[in-house]
PAKERO-182173 format. One record per residue (C-alpha): x, y, z negated; residue number from 1. Coordinates in steps of 0.05 Angstrom, whole numbers, plus 5000, padded with zeros to 4 digits. Example, Ala and Ser with C-alpha at 12.3 -4.5 7.8 and 13.67 -1.06 7.14 Angstrom:
REM PAKERO-182173
<px = 5246 | py = 4910 | pz = 4844 | num = 1>;
<px = 5273 | py = 4979 | pz = 4857 | num = 2>;
END
This chain:
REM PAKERO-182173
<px = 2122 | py = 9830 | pz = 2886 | num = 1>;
<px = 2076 | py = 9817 | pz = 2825 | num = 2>;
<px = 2044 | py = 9751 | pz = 2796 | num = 3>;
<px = 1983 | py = 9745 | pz = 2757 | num = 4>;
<px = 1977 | py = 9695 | pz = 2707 | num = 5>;
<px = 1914 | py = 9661 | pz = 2687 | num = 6>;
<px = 1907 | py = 9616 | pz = 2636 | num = 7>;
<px = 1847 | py = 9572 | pz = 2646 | num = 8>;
<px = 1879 | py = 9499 | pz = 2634 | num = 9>;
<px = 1849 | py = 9505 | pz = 2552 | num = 10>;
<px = 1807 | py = 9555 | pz = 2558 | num = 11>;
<px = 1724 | py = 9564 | pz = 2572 | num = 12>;
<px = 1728 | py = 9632 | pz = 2607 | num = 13>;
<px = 1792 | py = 9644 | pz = 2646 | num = 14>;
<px = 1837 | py = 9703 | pz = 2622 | num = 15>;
<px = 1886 | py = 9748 | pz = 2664 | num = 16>;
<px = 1932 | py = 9745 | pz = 2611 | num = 17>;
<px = 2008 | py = 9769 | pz = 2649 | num = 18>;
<px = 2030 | py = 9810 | pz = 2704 | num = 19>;
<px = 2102 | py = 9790 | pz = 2723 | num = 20>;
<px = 2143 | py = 9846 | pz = 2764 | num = 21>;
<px = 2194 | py = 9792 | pz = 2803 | num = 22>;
<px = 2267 | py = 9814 | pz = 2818 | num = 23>;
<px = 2272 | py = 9845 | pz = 2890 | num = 24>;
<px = 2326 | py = 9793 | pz = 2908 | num = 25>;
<px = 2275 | py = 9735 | pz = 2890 | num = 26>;
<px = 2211 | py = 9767 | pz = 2924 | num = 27>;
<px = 2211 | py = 9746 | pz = 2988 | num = 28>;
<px = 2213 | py = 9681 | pz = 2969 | num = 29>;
<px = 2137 | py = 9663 | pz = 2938 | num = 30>;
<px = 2158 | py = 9588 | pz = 2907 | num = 31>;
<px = 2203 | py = 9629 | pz = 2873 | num = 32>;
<px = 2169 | py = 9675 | pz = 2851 | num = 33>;
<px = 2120 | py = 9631 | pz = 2819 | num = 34>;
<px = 2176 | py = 9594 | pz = 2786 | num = 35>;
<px = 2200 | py = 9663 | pz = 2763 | num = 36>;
<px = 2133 | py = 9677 | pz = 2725 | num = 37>;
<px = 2130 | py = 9609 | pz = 2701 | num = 38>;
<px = 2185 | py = 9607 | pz = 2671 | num = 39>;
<px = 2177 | py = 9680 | pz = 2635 | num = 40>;
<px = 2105 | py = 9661 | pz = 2606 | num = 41>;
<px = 2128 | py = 9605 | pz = 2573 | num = 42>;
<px = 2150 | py = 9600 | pz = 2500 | num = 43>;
<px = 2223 | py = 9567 | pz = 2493 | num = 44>;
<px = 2267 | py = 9613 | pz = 2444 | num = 45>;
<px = 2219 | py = 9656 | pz = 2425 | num = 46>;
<px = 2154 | py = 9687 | pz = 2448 | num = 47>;
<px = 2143 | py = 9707 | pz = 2520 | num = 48>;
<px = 2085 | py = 9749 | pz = 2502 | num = 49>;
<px = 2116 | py = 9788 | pz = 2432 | num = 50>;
<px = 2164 | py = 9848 | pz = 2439 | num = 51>;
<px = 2175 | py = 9847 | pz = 2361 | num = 52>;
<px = 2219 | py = 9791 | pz = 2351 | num = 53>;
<px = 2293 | py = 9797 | pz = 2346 | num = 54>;
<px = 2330 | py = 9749 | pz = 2383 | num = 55>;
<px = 2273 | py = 9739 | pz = 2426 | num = 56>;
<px = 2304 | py = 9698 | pz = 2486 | num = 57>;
<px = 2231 | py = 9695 | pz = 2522 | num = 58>;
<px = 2223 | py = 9770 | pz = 2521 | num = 59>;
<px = 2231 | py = 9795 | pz = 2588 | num = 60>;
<px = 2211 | py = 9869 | pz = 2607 | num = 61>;
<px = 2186 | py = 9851 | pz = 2680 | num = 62>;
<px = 2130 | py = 9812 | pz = 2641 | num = 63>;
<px = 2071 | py = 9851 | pz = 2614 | num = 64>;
<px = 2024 | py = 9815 | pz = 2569 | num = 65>;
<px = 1945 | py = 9839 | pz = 2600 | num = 66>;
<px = 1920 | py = 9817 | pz = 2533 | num = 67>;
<px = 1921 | py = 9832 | pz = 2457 | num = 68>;
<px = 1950 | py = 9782 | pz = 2414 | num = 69>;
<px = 1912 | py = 9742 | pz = 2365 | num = 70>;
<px = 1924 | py = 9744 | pz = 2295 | num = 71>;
<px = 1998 | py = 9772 | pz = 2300 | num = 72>;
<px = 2002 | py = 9710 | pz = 2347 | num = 73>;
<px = 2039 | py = 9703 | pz = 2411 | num = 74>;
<px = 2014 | py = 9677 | pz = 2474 | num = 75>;
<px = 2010 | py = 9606 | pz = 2484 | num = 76>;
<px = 2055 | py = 9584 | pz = 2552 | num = 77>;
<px = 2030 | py = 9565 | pz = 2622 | num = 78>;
<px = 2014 | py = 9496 | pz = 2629 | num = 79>;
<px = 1986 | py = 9457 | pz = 2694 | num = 80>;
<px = 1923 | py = 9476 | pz = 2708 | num = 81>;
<px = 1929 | py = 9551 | pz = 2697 | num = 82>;
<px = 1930 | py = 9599 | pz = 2764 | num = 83>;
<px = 1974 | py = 9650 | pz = 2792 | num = 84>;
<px = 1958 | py = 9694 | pz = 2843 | num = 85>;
<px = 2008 | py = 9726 | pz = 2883 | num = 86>;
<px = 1998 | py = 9754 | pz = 2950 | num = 87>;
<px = 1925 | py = 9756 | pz = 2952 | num = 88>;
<px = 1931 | py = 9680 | pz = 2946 | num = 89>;
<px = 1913 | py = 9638 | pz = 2879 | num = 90>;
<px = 1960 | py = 9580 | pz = 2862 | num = 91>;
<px = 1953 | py = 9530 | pz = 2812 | num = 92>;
<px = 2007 | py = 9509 | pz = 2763 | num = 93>;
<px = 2016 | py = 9432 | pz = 2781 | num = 94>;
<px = 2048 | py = 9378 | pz = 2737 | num = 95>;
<px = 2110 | py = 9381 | pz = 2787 | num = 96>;
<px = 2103 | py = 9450 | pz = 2818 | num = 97>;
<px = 2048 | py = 9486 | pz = 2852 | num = 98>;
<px = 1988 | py = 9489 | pz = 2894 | num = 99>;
<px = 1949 | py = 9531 | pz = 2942 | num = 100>;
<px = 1876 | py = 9534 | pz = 2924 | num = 101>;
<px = 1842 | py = 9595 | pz = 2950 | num = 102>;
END
């Protein structure tokens, strides 16, 4: 199963910015699966998005960034408000969770 991460929470033109290969053992389970990307396009010991960085604890090689980076800059993380779409169906990054919405 894949997930594709917009961001679109800060942003004027929504951007396709990750594709996230989830585990087999987690992908027949989409909440999880969501969880799984949101949690590996977010920026907590590191930078999700940079492969350059020793000791990168948000580096995760089922994640590929769609997009360059700016400046030498990583990625900023998935907030509420961006989308994932998984399954032919688009889901919205809640404050607690997520959301159907197409």
């Amino acid at each position: 199963m894949k997930v594709i991460v917009i961001h679109k929470a800060f942003e004027e033109i929504p951007v396709a910015v990750a594709e996230v290969n989830v585990p087999a053992e987690i992908s027949d389970n989409i909440e999880e699966a969501l969880e799984y990307a949101y949690r590996w396009t977010n920026n907590i010991q590191g930078s999700w998005s940079r492969d350059d960085i020793e000791d990168n604890g948000d580096y995760n090689s089922n994640v590929t960034r769609l997009v360059p980076l700016k400046n030498g800059y990583g990625l900023r993380s998935t907030s509420a408000r961006d989308h994932m779409i998984v399954e032919g169906k688009v889901y919205e990054v809640d404050f607690f969770g997520f959301k159907e919405v197409a």
